[in-house]
PDB file of N, H, CA, C and O in Angstrom:
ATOM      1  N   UNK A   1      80.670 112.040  65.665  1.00  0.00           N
ATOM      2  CA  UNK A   1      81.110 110.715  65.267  1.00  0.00           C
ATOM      3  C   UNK A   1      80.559 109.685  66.243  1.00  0.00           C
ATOM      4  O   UNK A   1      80.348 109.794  67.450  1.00  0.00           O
ATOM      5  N   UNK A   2      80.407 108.822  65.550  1.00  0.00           N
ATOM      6  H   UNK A   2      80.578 108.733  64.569  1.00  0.00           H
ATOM      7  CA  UNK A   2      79.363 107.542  66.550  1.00  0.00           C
ATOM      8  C   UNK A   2      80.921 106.712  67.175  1.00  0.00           C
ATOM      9  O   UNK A   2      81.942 106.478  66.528  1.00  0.00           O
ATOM     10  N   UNK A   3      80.604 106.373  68.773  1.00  0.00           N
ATOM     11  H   UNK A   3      79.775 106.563  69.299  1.00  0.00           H
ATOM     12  CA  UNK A   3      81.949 105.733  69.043  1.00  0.00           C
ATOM     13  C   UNK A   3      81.884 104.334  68.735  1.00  0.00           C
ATOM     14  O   UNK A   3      82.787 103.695  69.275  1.00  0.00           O
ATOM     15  N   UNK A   4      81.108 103.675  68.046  1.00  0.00           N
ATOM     16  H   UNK A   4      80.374 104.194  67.608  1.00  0.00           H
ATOM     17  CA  UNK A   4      81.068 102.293  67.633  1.00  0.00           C
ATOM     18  C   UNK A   4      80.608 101.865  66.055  1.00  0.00           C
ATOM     19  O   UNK A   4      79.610 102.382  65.553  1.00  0.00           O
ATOM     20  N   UNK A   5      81.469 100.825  65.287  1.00  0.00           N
ATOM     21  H   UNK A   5      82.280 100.405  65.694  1.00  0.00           H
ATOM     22  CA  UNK A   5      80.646 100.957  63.758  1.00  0.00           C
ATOM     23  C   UNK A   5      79.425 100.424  63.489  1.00  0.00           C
ATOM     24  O   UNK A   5      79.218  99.243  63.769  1.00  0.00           O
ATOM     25  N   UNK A   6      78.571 101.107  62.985  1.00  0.00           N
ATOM     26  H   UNK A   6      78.739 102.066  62.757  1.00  0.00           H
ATOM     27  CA  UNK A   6      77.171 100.587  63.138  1.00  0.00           C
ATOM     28  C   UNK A   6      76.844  99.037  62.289  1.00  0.00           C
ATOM     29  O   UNK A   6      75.788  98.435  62.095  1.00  0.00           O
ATOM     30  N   UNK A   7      78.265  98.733  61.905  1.00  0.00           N
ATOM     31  H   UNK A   7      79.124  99.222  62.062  1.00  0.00           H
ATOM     32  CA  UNK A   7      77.740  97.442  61.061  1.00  0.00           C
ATOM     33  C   UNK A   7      78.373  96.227  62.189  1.00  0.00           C
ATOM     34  O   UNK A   7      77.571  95.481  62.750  1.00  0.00           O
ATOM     35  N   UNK A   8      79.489  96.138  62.389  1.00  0.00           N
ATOM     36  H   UNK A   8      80.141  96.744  61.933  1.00  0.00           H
ATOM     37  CA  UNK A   8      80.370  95.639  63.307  1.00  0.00           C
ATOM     38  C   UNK A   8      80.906  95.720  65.094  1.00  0.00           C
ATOM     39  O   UNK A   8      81.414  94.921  65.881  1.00  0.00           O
ATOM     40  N   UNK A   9      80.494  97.031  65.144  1.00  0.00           N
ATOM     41  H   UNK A   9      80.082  97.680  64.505  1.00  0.00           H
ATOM     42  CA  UNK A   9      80.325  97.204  66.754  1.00  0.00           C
ATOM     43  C   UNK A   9      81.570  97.663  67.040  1.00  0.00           C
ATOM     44  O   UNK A   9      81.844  97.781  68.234  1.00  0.00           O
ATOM     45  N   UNK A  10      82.977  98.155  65.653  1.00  0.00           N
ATOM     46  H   UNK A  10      82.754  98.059  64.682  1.00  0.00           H
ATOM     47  CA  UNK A  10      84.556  98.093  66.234  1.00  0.00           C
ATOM     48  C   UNK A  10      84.477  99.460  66.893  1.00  0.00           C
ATOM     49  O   UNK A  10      83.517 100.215  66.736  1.00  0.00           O
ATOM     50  N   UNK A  11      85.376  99.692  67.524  1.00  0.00           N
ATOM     51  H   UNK A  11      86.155  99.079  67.651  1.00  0.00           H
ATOM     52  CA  UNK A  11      85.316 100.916  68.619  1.00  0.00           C
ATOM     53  C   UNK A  11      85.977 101.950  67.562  1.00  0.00           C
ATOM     54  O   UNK A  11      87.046 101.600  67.060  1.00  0.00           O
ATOM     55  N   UNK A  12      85.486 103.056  67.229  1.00  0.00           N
ATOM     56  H   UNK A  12      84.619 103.341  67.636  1.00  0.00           H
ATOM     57  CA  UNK A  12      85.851 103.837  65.855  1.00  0.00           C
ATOM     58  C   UNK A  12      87.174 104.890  66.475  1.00  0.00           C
ATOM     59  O   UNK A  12      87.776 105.718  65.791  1.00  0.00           O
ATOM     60  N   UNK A  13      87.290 104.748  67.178  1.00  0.00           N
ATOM     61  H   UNK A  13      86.801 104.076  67.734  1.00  0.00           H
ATOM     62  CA  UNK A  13      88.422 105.318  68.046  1.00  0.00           C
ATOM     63  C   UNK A  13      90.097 104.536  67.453  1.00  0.00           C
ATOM     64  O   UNK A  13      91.151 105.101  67.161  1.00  0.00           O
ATOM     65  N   UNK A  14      89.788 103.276  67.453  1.00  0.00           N
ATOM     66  H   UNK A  14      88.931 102.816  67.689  1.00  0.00           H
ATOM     67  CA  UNK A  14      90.335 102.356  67.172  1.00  0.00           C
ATOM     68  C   UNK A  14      90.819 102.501  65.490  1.00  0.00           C
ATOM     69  O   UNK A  14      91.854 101.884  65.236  1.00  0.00           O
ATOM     70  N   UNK A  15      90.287 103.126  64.515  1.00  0.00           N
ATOM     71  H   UNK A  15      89.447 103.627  64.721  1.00  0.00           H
ATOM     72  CA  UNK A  15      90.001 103.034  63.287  1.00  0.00           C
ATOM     73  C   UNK A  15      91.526 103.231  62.826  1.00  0.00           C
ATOM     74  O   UNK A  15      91.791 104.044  63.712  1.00  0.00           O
ATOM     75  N   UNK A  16      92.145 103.169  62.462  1.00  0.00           N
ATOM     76  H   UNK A  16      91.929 102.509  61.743  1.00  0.00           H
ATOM     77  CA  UNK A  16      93.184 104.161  61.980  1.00  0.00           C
ATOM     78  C   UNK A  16      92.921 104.789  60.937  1.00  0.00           C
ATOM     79  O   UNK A  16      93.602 105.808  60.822  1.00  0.00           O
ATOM     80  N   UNK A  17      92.043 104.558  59.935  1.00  0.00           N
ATOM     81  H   UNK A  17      91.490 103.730  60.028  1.00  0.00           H
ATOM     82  CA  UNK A  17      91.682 105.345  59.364  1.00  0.00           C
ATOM     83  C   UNK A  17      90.561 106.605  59.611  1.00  0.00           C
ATOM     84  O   UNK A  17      90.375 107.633  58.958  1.00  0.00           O
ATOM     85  N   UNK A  18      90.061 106.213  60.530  1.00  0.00           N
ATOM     86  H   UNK A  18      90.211 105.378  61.060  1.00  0.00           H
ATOM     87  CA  UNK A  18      89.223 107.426  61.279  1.00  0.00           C
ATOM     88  C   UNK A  18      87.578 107.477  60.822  1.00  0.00           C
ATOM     89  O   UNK A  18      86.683 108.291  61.046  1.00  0.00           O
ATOM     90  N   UNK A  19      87.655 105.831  59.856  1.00  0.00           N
ATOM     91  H   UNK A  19      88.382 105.169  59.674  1.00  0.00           H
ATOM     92  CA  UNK A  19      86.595 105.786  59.548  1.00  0.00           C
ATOM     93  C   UNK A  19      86.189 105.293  58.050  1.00  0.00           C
ATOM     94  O   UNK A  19      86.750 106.060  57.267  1.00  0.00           O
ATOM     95  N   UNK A  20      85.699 104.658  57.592  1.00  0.00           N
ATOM     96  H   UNK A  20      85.243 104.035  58.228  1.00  0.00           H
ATOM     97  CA  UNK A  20      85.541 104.142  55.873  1.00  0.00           C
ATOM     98  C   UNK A  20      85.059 105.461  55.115  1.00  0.00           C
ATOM     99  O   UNK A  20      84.571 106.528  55.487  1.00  0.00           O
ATOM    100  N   UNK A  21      85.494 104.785  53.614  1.00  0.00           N
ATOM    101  H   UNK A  21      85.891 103.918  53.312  1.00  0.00           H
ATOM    102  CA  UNK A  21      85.492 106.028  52.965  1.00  0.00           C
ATOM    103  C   UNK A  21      83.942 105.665  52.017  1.00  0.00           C
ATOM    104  O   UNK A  21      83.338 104.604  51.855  1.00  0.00           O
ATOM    105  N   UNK A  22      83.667 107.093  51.514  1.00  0.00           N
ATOM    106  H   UNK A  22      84.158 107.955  51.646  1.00  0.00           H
ATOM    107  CA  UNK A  22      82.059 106.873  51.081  1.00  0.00           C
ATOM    108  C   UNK A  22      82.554 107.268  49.698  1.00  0.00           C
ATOM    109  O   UNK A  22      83.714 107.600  49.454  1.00  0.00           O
ATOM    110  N   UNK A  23      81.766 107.214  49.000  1.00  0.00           N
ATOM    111  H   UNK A  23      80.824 106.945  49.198  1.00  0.00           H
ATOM    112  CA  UNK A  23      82.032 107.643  47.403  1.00  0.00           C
ATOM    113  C   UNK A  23      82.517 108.692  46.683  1.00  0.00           C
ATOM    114  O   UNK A  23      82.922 108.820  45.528  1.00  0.00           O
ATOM    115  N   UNK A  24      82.407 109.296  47.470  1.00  0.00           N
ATOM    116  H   UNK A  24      82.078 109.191  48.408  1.00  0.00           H
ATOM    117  CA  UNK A  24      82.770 110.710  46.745  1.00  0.00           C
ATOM    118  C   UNK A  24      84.062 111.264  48.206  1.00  0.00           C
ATOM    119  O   UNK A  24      84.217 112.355  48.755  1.00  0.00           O
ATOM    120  N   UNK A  25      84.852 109.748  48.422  1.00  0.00           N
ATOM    121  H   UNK A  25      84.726 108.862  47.976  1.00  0.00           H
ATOM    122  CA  UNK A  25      85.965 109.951  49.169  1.00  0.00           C
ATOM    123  C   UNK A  25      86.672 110.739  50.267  1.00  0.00           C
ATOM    124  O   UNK A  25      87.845 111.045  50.478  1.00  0.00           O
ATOM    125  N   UNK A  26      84.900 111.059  51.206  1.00  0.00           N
ATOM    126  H   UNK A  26      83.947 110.810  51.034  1.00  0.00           H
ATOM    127  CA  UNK A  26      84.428 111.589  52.703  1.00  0.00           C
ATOM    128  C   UNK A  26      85.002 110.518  53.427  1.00  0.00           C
ATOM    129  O   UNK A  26      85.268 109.443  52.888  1.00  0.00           O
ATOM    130  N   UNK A  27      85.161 110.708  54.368  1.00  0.00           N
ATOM    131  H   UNK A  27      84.945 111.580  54.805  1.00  0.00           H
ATOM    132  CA  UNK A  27      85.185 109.761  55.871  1.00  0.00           C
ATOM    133  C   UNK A  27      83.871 109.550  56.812  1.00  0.00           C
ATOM    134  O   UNK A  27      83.359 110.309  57.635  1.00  0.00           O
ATOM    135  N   UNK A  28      83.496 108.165  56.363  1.00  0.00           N
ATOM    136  H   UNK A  28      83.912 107.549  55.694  1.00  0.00           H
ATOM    137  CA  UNK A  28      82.468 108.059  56.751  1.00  0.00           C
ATOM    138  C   UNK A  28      82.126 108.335  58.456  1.00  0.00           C
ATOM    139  O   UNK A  28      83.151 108.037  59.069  1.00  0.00           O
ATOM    140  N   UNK A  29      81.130 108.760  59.335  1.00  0.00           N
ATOM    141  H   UNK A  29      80.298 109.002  58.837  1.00  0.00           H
ATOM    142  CA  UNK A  29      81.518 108.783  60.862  1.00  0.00           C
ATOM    143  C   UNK A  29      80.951 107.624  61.107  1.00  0.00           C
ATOM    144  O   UNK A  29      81.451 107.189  62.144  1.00  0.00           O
ATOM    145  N   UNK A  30      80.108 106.848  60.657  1.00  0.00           N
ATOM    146  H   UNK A  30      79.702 107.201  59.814  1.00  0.00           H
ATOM    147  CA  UNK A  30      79.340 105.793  61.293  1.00  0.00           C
ATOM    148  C   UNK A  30      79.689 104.379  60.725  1.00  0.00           C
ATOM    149  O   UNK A  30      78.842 103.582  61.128  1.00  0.00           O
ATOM    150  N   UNK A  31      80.602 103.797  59.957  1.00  0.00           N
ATOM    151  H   UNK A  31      81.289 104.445  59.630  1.00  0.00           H
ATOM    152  CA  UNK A  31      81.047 102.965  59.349  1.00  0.00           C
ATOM    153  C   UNK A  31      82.576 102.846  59.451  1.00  0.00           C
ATOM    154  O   UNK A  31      83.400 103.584  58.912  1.00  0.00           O
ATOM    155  N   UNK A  32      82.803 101.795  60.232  1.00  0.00           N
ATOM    156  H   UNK A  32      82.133 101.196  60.670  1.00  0.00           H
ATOM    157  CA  UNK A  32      84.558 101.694  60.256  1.00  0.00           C
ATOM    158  C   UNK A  32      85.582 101.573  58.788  1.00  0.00           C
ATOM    159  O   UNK A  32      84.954 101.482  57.734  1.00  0.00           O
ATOM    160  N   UNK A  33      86.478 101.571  58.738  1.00  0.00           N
ATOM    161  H   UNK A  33      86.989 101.645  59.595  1.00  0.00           H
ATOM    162  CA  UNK A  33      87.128 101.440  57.390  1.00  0.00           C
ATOM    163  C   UNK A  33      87.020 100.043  57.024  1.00  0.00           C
ATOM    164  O   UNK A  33      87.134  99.873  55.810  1.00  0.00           O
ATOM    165  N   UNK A  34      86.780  98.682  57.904  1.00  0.00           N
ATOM    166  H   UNK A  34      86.687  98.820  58.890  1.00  0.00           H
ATOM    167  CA  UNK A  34      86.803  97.486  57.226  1.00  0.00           C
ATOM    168  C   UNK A  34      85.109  97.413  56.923  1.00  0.00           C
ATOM    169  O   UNK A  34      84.654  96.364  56.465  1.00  0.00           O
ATOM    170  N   UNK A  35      84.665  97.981  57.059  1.00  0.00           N
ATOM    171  H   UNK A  35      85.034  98.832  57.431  1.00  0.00           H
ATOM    172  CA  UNK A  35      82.995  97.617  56.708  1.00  0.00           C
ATOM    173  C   UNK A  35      82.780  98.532  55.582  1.00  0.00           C
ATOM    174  O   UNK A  35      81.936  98.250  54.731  1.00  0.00           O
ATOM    175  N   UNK A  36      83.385  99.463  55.519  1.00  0.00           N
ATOM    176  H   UNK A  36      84.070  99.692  56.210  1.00  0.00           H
ATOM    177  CA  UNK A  36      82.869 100.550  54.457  1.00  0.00           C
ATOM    178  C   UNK A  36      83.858 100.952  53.811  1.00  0.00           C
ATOM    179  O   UNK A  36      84.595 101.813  54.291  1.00  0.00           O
ATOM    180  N   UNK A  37      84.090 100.379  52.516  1.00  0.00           N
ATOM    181  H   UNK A  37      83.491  99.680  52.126  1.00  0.00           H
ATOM    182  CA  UNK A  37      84.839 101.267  51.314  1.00  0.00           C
ATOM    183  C   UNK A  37      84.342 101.530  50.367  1.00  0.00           C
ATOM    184  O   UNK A  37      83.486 100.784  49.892  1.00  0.00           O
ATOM    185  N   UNK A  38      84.676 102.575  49.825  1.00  0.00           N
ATOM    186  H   UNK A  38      85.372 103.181  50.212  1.00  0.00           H
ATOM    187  CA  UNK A  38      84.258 103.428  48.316  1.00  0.00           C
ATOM    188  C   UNK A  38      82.778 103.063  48.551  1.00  0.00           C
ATOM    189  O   UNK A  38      81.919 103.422  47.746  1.00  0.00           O
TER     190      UNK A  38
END
């Protein structure tokens, strides 16, 4: 898992979601949850 979101810079540690979700409703590692949904 990358410790920063590659769009925004938020500390993914931080995420509470542990990370945005990708399409087929994975947890993304490199995209925080406010930059990346569905």
């Amino acid at each position: 898992m990358s410790k920063f979101c590659q769009s925004c810079g938020f500390p993914m540690h931080k995420d509470k979601r542990g990370g945005g979700s990708n399409a087929d409703s994975s947890v993304s590692s490199l995209y925080c949850s406010m930059c990346y949904v569905d």
